[in-house]
C-alpha positions in Angstrom: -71.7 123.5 -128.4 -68.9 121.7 -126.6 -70.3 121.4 -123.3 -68.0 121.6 -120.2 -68.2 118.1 -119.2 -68.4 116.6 -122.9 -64.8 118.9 -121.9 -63.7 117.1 -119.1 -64.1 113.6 -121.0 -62.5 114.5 -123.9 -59.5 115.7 -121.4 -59.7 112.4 -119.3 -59.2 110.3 -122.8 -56.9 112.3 -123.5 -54.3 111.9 -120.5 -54.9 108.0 -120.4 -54.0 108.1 -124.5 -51.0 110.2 -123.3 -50.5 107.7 -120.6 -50.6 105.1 -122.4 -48.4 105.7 -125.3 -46.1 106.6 -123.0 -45.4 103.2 -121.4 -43.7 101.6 -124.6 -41.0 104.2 -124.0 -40.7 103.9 -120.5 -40.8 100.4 -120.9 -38.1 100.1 -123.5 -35.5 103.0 -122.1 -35.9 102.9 -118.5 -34.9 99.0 -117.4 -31.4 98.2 -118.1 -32.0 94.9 -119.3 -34.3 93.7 -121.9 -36.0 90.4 -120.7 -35.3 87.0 -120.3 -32.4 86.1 -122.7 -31.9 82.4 -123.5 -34.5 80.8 -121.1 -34.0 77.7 -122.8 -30.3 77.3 -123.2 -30.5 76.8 -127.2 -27.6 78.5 -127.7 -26.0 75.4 -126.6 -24.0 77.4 -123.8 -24.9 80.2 -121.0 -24.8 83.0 -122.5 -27.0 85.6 -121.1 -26.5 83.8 -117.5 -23.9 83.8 -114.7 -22.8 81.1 -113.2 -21.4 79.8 -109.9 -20.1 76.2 -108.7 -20.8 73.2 -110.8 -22.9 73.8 -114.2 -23.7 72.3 -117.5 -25.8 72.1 -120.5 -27.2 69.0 -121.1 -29.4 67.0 -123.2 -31.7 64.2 -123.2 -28.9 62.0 -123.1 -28.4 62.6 -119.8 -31.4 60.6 -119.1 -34.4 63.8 -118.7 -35.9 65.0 -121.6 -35.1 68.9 -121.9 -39.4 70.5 -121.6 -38.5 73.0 -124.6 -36.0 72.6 -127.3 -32.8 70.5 -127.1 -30.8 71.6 -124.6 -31.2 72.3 -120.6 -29.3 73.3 -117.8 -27.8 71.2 -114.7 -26.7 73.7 -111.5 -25.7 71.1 -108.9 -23.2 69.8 -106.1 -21.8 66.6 -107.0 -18.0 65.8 -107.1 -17.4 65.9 -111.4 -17.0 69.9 -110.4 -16.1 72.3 -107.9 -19.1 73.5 -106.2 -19.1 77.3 -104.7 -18.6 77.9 -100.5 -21.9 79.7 -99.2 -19.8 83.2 -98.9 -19.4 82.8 -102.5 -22.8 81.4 -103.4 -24.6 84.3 -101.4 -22.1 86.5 -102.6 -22.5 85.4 -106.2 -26.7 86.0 -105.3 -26.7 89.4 -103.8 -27.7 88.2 -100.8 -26.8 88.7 -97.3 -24.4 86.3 -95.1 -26.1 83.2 -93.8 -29.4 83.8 -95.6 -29.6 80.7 -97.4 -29.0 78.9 -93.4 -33.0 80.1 -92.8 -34.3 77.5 -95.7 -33.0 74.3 -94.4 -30.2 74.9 -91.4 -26.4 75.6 -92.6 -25.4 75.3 -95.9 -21.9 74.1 -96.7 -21.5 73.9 -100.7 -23.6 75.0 -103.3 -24.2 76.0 -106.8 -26.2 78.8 -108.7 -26.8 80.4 -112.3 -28.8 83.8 -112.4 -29.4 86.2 -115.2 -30.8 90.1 -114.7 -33.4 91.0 -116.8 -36.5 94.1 -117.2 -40.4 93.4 -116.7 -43.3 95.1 -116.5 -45.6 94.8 -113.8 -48.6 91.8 -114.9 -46.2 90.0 -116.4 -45.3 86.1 -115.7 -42.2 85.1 -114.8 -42.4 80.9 -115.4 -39.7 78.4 -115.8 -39.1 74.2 -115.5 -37.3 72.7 -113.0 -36.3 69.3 -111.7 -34.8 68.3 -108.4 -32.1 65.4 -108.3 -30.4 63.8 -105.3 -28.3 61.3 -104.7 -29.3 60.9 -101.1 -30.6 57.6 -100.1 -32.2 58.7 -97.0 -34.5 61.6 -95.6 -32.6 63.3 -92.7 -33.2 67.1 -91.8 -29.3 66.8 -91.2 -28.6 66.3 -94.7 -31.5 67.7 -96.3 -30.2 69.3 -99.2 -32.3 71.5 -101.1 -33.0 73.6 -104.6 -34.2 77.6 -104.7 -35.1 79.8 -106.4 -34.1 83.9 -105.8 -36.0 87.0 -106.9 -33.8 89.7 -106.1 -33.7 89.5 -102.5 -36.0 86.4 -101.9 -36.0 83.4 -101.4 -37.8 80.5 -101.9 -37.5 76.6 -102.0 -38.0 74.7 -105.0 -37.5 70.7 -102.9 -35.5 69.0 -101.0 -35.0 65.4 -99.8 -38.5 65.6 -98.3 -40.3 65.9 -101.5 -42.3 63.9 -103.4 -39.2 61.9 -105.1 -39.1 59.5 -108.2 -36.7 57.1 -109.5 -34.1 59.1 -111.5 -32.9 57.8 -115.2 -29.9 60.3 -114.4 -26.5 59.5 -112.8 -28.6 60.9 -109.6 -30.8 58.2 -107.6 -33.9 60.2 -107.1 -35.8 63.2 -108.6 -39.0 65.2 -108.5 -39.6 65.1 -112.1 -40.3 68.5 -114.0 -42.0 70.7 -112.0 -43.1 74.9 -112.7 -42.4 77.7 -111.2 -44.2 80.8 -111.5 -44.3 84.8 -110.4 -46.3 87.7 -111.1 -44.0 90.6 -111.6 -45.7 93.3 -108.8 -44.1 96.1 -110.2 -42.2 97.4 -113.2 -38.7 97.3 -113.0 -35.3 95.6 -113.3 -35.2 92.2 -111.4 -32.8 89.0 -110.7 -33.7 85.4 -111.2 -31.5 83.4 -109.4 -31.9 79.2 -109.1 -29.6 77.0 -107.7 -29.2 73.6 -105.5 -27.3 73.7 -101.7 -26.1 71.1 -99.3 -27.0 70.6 -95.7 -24.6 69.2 -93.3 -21.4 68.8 -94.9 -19.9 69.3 -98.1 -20.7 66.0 -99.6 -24.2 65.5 -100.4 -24.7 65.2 -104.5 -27.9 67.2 -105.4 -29.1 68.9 -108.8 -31.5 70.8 -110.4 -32.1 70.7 -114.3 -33.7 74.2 -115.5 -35.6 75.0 -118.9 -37.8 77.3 -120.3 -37.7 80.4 -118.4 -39.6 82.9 -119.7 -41.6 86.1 -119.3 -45.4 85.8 -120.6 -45.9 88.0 -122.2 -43.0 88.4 -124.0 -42.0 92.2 -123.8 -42.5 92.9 -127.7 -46.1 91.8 -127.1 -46.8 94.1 -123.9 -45.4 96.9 -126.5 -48.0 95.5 -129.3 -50.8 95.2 -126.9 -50.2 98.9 -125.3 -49.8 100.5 -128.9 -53.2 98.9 -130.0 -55.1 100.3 -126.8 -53.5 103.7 -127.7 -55.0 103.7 -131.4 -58.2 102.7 -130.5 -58.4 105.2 -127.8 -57.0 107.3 -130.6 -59.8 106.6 -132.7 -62.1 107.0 -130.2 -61.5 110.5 -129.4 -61.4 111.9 -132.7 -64.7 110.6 -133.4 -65.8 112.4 -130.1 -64.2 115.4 -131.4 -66.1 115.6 -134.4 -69.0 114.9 -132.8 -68.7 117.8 -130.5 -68.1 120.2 -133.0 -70.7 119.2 -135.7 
């Protein structure tokens, strides 16, 4: 005889199955972007960024090896390009006025790329980055600097007080490639922003080179993993099923 809490299992697999095969779709229709889209500039170009200020892609010509693939991208402030006023920088990042002035004091110039994109929550958001300056001097007057933004936060990457290399670029000094990384706490739509600022006045020549951004893992494996969990469960309760009614 089915017995009443045999019952109450058999309705508990049930809902997490239901549960379960569920997320795919939510995960799939609900965000309004689908991941990260050309993390590591391959296509040769930005395309599935936005960009403010002064940005390239670049190779390992430019005297840093790119960490994935052939191509990378520089987001900096130096004069070869016309760099973005903090209205427009914070503008250009969502954020609110003088937000940017609570990292490393006023800001005068700066630079950014950012790219919207869907995750779900477990996931890692990673990606390379490099710090250049051209500053031959620490001063927390001039101390530019290189962030990263996650929808509305902030964070920074270096600045002229970090651990600094010689620089095979046109820039003196760098930190060398470094990684950033961020659990995604919920699932949702988000905003990766990363970009370089000066301190001080308008002058001060700082990069960042960026690669391999990615989510880990990659949505169509979060799919693949939460599809096999569903079978098996699947599985699972049929077997009960027939067990109960033998």
């Amino acid at each position: 005889m089915f017995r009443l809490h045999e019952c109450r299992n058999y309705s508990t697999l049930l809902a997490i199955t239901a549960g379960l095969i569920s997320l795919p779709t939510a995960f799939i229709s609900a965000p309004a972007y689908a991941g990260l889209r050309n993390g590591s500039f391959e296509t040769g170009d930005f395309t599935g960024w936005s960009t403010t200020g002064n940005t390239s892609i670049k190779t390992a010509s430019f005297g840093s090896q790119p960490k994935q693939g052939n191509f990378q991208a520089l987001v900096s402030t130096t004069a070869d390009g016309r760099t973005a006023t903090p209205g427009e920088l914070e503008d250009f990042l969502g954020l609110e006025p003088f937000s940017l002035d609570n990292i490393n004091g006023p800001i005068f110039s700066g630079s950014a790329l950012q790219q919207e994109f869907s995750a779900v929550a477990g996931q890692t958001l990673s990606f390379n980055w490099n710090f250049l300056t051209n500053e031959a001097s620490q001063s927390p007057n001039f101390n530019g600097f290189a962030f990263v933004k996650i929808n509305k936060s902030t964070q920074k990457l270096a600045d002229t007080f970090s651990t600094l290399i010689p620089s095979s670029t046109f820039f003196v000094s760098e930190t060398g490639y470094r990684t950033f990384s961020y659990t995604i706490p919920t699932t949702g739509n988000y905003s990766l922003g990363i970009g370089v600022a000066t301190v001080g006045d308008a002058f001060g020549g700082f990069g960042i080179l960026v690669d391999n951004a990615a989510l880990v893992p990659e949505p169509g494996s979060v799919v693949g993993l939460v599809a096999i969990a569903s079978a098996s469960l699947g599985n699972t309760l049929r077997r009960r099923k027939k067990k109960h009614y033998k």
